[in-house]
Residue, then its C-alpha position, 0 to 999 in steps of 0.5 A: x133611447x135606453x136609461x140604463x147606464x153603461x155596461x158597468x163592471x163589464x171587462x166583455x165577460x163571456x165575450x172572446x169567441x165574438x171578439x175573434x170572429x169580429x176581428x176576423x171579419x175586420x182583417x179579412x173584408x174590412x168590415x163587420x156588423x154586430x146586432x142584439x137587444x138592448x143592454x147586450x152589451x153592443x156599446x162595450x164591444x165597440x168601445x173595447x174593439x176601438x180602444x184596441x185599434x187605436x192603441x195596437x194599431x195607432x188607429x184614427x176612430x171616427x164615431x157616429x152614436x145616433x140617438x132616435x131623434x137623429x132619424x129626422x135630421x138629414x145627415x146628422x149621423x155624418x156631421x158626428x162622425x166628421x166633427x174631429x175631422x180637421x179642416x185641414x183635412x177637408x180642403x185636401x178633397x176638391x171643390x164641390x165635395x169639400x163643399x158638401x162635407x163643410x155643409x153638412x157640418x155647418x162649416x160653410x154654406x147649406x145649399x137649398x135642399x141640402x147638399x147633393x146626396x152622390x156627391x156627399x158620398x163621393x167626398x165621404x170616400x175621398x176624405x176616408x182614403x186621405x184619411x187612412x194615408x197617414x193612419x188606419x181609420x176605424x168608421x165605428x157606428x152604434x145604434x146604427x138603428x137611428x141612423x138617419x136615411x140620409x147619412x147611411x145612404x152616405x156611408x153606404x156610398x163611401x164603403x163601396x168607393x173607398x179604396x184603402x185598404x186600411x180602413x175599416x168599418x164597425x156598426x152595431x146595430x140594436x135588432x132582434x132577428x137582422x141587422x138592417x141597418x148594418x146590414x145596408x151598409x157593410x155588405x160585405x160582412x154577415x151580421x153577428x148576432x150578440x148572444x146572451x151570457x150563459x149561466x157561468x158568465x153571469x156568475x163571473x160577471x156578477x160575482x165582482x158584486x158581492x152576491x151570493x152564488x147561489x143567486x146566480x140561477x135567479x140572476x140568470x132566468x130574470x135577466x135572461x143572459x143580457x148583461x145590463x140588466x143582471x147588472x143592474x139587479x145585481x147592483x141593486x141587490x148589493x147596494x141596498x143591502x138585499x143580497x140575502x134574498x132572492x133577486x125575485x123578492x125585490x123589486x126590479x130596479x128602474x134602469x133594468x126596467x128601462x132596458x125591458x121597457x125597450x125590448x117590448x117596445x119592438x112588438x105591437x100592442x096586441x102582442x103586448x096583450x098575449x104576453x101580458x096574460x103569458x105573464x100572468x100564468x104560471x105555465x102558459x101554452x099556446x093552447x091556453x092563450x088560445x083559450x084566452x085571447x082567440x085567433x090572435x095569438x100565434x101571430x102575437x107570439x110569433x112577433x114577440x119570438x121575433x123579438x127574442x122575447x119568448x120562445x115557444x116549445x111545442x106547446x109551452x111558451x118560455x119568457x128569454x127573460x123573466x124581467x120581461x114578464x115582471x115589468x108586464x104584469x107590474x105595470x100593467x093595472x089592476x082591472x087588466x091583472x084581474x080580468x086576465x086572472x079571472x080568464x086563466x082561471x077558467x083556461x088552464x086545465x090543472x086546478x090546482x093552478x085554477x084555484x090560484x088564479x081564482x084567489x089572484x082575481x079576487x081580494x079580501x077575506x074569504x073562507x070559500x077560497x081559503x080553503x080552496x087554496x089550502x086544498x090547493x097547497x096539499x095537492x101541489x105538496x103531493x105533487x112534488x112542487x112544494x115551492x108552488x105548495x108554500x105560495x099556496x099555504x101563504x095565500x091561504x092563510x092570507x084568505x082566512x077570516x079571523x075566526x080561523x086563526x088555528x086553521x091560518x096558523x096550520x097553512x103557515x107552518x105547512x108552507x115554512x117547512x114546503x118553502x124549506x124543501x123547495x129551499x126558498x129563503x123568501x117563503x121561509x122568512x114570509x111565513x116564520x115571521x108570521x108563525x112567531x108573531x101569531x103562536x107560541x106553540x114550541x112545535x110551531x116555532x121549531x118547525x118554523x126555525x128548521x124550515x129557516x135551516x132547510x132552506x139554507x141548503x148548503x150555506x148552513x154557516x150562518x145558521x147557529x143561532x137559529x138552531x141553537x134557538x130551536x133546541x132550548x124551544x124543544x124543551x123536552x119532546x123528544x120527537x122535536x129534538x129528534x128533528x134538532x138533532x138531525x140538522x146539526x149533525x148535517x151541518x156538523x157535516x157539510x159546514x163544520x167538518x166534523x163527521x165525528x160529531x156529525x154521527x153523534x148527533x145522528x145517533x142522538x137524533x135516533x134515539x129520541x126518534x124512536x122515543x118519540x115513535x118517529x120511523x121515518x126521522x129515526x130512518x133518516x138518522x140511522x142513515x146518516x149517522x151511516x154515512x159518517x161512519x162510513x166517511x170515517x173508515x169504520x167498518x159499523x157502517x154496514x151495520x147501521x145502515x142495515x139498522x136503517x133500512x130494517x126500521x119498521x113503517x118507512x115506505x120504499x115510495x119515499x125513500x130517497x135523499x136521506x133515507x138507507x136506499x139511497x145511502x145503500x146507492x152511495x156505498x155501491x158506488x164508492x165500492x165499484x159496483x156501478x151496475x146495482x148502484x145505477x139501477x137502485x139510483x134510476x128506481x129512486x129518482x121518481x120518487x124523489x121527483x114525485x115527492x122530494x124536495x129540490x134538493x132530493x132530486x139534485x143529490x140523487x142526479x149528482x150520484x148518477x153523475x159520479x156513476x156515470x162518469x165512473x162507467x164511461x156512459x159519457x152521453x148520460x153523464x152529460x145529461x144529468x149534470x145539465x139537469x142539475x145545474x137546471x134545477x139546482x140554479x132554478x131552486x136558488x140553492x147553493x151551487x157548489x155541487x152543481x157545478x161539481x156535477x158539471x166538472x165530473x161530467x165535463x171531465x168525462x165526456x165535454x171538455x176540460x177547460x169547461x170542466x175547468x172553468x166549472x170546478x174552479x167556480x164550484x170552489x169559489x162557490x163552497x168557500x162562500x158557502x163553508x161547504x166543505x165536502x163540496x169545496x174538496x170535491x171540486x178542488x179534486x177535480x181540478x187537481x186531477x185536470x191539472x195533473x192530466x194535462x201537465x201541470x204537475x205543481x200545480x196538480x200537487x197544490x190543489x190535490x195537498x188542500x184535498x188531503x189536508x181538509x180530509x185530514x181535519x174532517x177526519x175522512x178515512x175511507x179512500x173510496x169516498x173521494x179518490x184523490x190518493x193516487x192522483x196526488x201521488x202521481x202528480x208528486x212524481x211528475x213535479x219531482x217528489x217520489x219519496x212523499x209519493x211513495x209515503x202517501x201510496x203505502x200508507x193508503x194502501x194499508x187502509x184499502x187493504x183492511x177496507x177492501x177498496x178494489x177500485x182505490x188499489x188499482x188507482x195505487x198500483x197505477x200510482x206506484x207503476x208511475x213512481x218506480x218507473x220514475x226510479x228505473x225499476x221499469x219491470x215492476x213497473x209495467x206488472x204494477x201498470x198491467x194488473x192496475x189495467x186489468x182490475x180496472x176493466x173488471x171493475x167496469x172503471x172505464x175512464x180509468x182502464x183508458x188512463x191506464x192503457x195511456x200510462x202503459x203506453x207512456x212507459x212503454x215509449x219510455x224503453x224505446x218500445x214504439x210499437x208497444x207503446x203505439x199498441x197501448x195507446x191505440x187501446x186507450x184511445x179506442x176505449x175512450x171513443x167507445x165510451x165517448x170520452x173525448x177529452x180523453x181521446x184527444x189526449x190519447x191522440x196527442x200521444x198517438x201523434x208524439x209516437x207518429x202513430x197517426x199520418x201528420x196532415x200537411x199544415x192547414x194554412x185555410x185554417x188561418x184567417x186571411x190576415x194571418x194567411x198574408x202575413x204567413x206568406x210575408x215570413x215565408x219570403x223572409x221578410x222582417x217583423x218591421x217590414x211585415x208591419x210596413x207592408x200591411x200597414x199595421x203596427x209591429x206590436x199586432x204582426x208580433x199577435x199575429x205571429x203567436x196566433x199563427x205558430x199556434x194555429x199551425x204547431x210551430x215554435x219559431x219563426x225559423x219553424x214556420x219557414x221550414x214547414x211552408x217551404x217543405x209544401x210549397x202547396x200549401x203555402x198562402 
């Protein structure tokens, strides 16, 4: 049975869509069966399920809650789920069955044998349906798994011979693939599976803890989705204080290992054995396990995958869970890690990884593999993979003897600034608390000290000290200074809000670089000092990224994050010209692949996220949002802008509640982490989710805390963050035209000066809502039109869409239907071209309220079958009271009933419904 502690914190995150489906099965056949692993959280959606029951129905729960050793004792299963049975109760079944109920619970004699195994299930069913006369009765069972065979023979009986039709039966049963159990015993019911928690519903889950967001990736990948034990790390991590490191760095706490434990207990041995060398491998393909242990292992895998334990991708093998590959190789023993290592080293064909696993199956000093490990690290370093490169570099300094103190020192610098691109907190701190301790060398500890900021990420707010330490130790060079300089003017930008100050420091930083012949700081320098500028509305800009990109030896190989291409990317898209920035953003992103850090990468998606969506390529968008959360969440980096990304792609292409759910969890992120360019961006996209979809208020709330941040980081190009328009327009709509007109015009002003094609029609569609607010309907519909028209030019096609959709609301606004269906006809066909389909649904609600679209008869199917029954009922006429009396059920659930079912078929009222099921009298239940 597992030791870990109960689902603590756990209000069913996550949870909802299972919920409906279960209840579902209950009212329409009486019966459900749910199945999972250990620590899914089976127990909690019991508990809750009955708990409900019991309360909205008045229920009688009756439980059973095996534990292994229950399967050895004939009818132990039953004796718990009868022992609140009253005897009262009992004596209302006949003789013989009575009997055999009382023997079972030790109430009455046990005849030799044991009680006749008919006649126990004849009495089970009796007593059930006298039960269920009085109250509905819930039969709950959990870990139906241990049920012994004699009492889910009963239950089984009993099922089918009960004959009320207020009873009902839930089994949760632990299990991988099906639910046997369960399945044997509500045969009417198809078993659901308890899937595990996506990455937002650990993020919620876990968030109620204290922890840091930019744990959540880590939490997810070692948990594996299952509550329990991300949970339990999490608790760990909070309560002993370790929340600053990854969860990876500390130790797996022991009930999680329990839950792990369990999982592995569903495979034989031998597939415990590939697993454990999959453990140990960096990468593990079928092909190299083959190698390893042959002509076992594909039936060794396809045991562990039955057991939800990995999965295999063509050749790659994926643990579900990290936890599970921890407590695989942490409680394995030495001799078995070794031997395994020693094996790997020889079956893996990429020698980088070939010389870890050398270096893991051996000990102590040794100069051969110091090297080789160091050889190892600038190899992986070239790759790209600088997380692998600094576990390398901290090996190798580890491997070097004493009289190779300076080569040692040199890996641990090279593997604090590697850990620092690949932002590893952990790496980072491993080898800058060596490098202190072994030199005193002013270049050593700076570079130490910056790769602590860099592995920061975005969570800068915490970082002072350690720069302010790094600037007195660059003393006077000014190449170190140049390095200094350049990240307090990023966080001077993400952290404090201050771009002023941001391009003061960047042009510190560019000086001191070309004192100190750095090309490429002094490249990256110019750029950001660009950046800023641009942010700002000074027009310097373009000049000082021209600056950028024209100092000599900078390499258009590495040209990515930071340096004047991808800045140059950034300026054409805040300037609409979507094609040459996807074209620049595509050529950048393998360089930044190859030799970027995570970050690199993340910043060169996110820009062709925002390019995307911008350019209605919906499909596209969706695709590099789902690779920055991976990566980004992989990387342990502040999430924040993923979960930007994620909204950005959501709103054009997914779904908006999602996208919803995503930016609200990217504010909670950024305030975290005091990420301010990141907290107005997610705010942006809520705001304008809320604007689209009618909470004007609550729009004009979250669009004035843009404006009020872009206010003090002193942000004055409207391109960058195109909120303008879209507070103005929701100020219209919750009844504020005077501060809307305020805000369009003195906008408008600085577009004017700047340029800002794509702002102004955003403004013109702004004004058009505004003065057909105030009935100047002619000049609304120019401004509305032209608005429409600059959009299609610029390629802004999400925009040209929502302006399409405001013209045809105009429209409707004059009577004019057959405009106003034309315009909206027009909205929703660009929306399907692009595959924008939130957008199109909204387009078709409009096409609806026009009657545009032929309105089908209500689709009474849709209903579950308890909703069906009730719907029938009202239709009749028959009263709430009534209702409930008739379907045994409390007036509180026909009262949910009834809003899920107005819901479900677009009606208002009770009076509603009867009318719309008398007028199809076909579709009636």
């Amino acid at each position: 049975m597992t030791t870990c502690s109960p689902v603590r914190g756990n209000d069913l995150v996550g949870r909802n869509r299972l919920l409906a489906r279960i209840s579902s099965s209950l009212l329409g056949h009486g019966q459900a069966t749910i199945f999972g692993p250990a620590g899914i959280g089976k127990s909690a959606l019991l508990a809750h399920l009955a708990a409900t029951a019991a309360a909205d129905d008045g229920a009688r729960v009756l439980w059973s809650r095996p534990e292994p050793g229950d399967q050895k004792l004939p009818h132990a299963g039953l004796a718990e789920l009868l022992d609140t049975v009253e005897t009262a109760a009992l004596r209302a079944i006949p003789g013989p069955q009575r009997e055999a109920l009382t023997a079972i619970l030790r109430r009455g004699p046990v005849p030799p044998g044991g009680p006749d195994p008919l006649t126990v299930r004849l009495a089970l069913g009796r007593l059930l349906d006298r039960l269920a006369r009085d109250v509905p009765v819930l039969v709950a069972v959990d870990n139906a798994q241990w049920l012994d065979p004699e009492s889910l023979d009963a239950l089984a009986g009993a099922v089918r011979t009960a004959r009320s039709g207020r009873l009902r039966l839930l089994v949760a049963e632990r299990a991988g693939i099906t639910a046997r159990a369960g399945a044997a015993i509500s045969s009417q019911a198809v078993p659901m599976r308890v899937p595990p928690l996506n990455l937002e519903e650990i993020a919620q889950l876990t968030s109620r803890l204290g922890l840091p967001f930019r744990r959540v990736g880590q939490l997810h990948a070692i948990s594996g989705g299952n509550p329990a034990v991300a949970l339990e790390l999490g608790l760990s991590l909070a309560g002993t204080g370790l929340d600053g490191q990854p969860p990876e760095s500390v130790p797996l706490p022991p009930a999680a290992r329990a839950v792990v434990r369990e999982w592995l207990a569903e495979i034989p041995e031998s597939a415990a054995h590939t697993l454990l060398t999959a453990s140990l491998s960096r990468r593990p393909t079928v092909g190299q396990l083959n190698r390893v242990r042959p002509g076992r292992v594909e039936e060794d895998l396809a045991r562990a995958a039955a057991a939800q334990l990995v999965t295999v991708d063509r050749e790659r093998v994926r643990f579900t869970a990290g936890a599970t590959a921890i407590v695989l190789a942490e409680e394995s023993s030495h001799a078995e890690r070794t031997t395994a290592h020693r094996l790997l080293a020889h079956a893996v064909e990429d020698p980088i990884e070939a010389a870890w696993h050398q270096a893991c199956a051996s000990t102590g000093v040794s100069q051969e593999t110091a090297d080789c490990l160091a050889v190892a690290a600038k190899s992986a370093r070239r790759r790209g993979d600088h997380a692998f490169a600094a576990e390398l570099g901290l090996l190798a300094a580890d491997r070097m003897p004493p009289v190779d103190a300076e080569k040692a020192l040199a890996c641990l610098v090279e593997a604090a600034e590697d850990a620092g691109l690949a932002g590893r907190a952990d790496l980072a701190g491993r080898a800058a608390e060596l490098i202190f301790l072994r030199s005193d060398a002013p270049a050593d500890r700076v570079r130490a000290r910056l790769a602590l900021v860099d592995s920061a990420g975005q969570s800068l707010a915490d970082t002072d000290e350690v720069l302010a330490r790094a600037l007195t130790e660059a003393g006077a060079d000014p190449v170190l200074l140049a390095a200094v300089h350049l990240r307090l003017a990023t966080k001077a930008q993400l952290c404090d809000g201050d771009p002023a100050r941001a391009a003061a420091e960047a042009d510190k930083a560019a000086v001191l670089a070309q004192q100190g012949n750095q090309a490429g700081v002094r490249a990256i320098a110019l750029t950001m000092q660009a950046r800023m500028q641009r942010v700002l509305g000074d027009p310097v800009a373009e000049q000082t990224l021209a600056r950028a990109m024209a100092v000599p030896g900078v390499h258009a190989e590495v040209d990515s994050l930071n340096f004047a291409r991808f800045l140059a990317a950034r300026h054409a898209l805040f300037d609409d010209r979507l094609g040459h920035a996807r074209e620049e953003l595509l050529a950048l992103l393998p360089a930044a692949e190859n030799t970027g850090g995570a970050d690199d990468v993340v910043e060169v998606l996110r820009s062709l996220v925002e390019v995307e969506a911008r350019g209605g390529h919906c499909a596209a968008c969706l695709e590099h949002a789902r690779r920055v959360v991976r990566l980004r969440f992989d990387a342990g980096l502040s999430p924040g802008p993923a979960w930007y990304a994620g909204a950005v792609a959501e709103m054009a292409g997914g779904a908006f509640d999602r996208a919803e759910s995503l930016a609200e969890l990217g504010v909670r992120a950024s305030e975290e982490d005091h990420d301010l360019v990141f907290l107005s961006r997610n705010l942006y996209v809520r705001g304008v989710l809320k604007l689209v979809t009618g909470e004007a208020a609550h729009a004009v709330r979250l669009l004035s805390r843009v404006r009020r941040l872009e206010a003090e980081q002193q942000i004055g190009d409207p391109s960058v963050l195109r909120w303008h328009g879209e507070l103005a327009e929701a100020l219209v709509a919750a009844g504020e035209p005077g501060e809307a007109g305020e805000l369009i015009e003195q906008t408008r002003r600085v577009a004017r000066i700047l340029d800002r094609q794509g702002v102004l029609a955003a403004l013109d569609r702004a004004d058009g809502v505004l003065r057909a607010a105030r009935g100047d309907v002619e000049h609304a519909e120019t401004l509305i039109t032209a608005a429409a028209g600059r959009f299609a030019e610029l390629g802004l096609r999400v925009e040209h869409g929502r302006t399409l959709l405001a013209q045809g609301r105009l429209e409707r606004s004059r009577r004019r239907g057959a405009a106003a269906r034309e315009a909206v006809r027009a909205a929703a066909a660009e929306f399907t071209a692009i595959g924008a389909k939130p957008w199109a649904r909204l387009a078709n609600e409009e096409l609806d309220r026009l009657g545009a679209r032929p309105q089908p008869a209500p689709r009474v199917g849709a209903l579950s079958d308890a909703e069906a029954e009730l719907a029938a009922l009202v239709a009749q006429g028959v009263s709430n009271r009534e209702a409930a009396a008739r379907l045994f059920v409390s007036v509180k659930t026909v009262e949910a009933r009834l809003t899920r079912i107005y819901r479900k078929l677009g009606v208002l009222s009770r009076s509603q419904l009867v009318v719309l099921l008398r007028q199809h009298p076909s579709r009636r239940p």
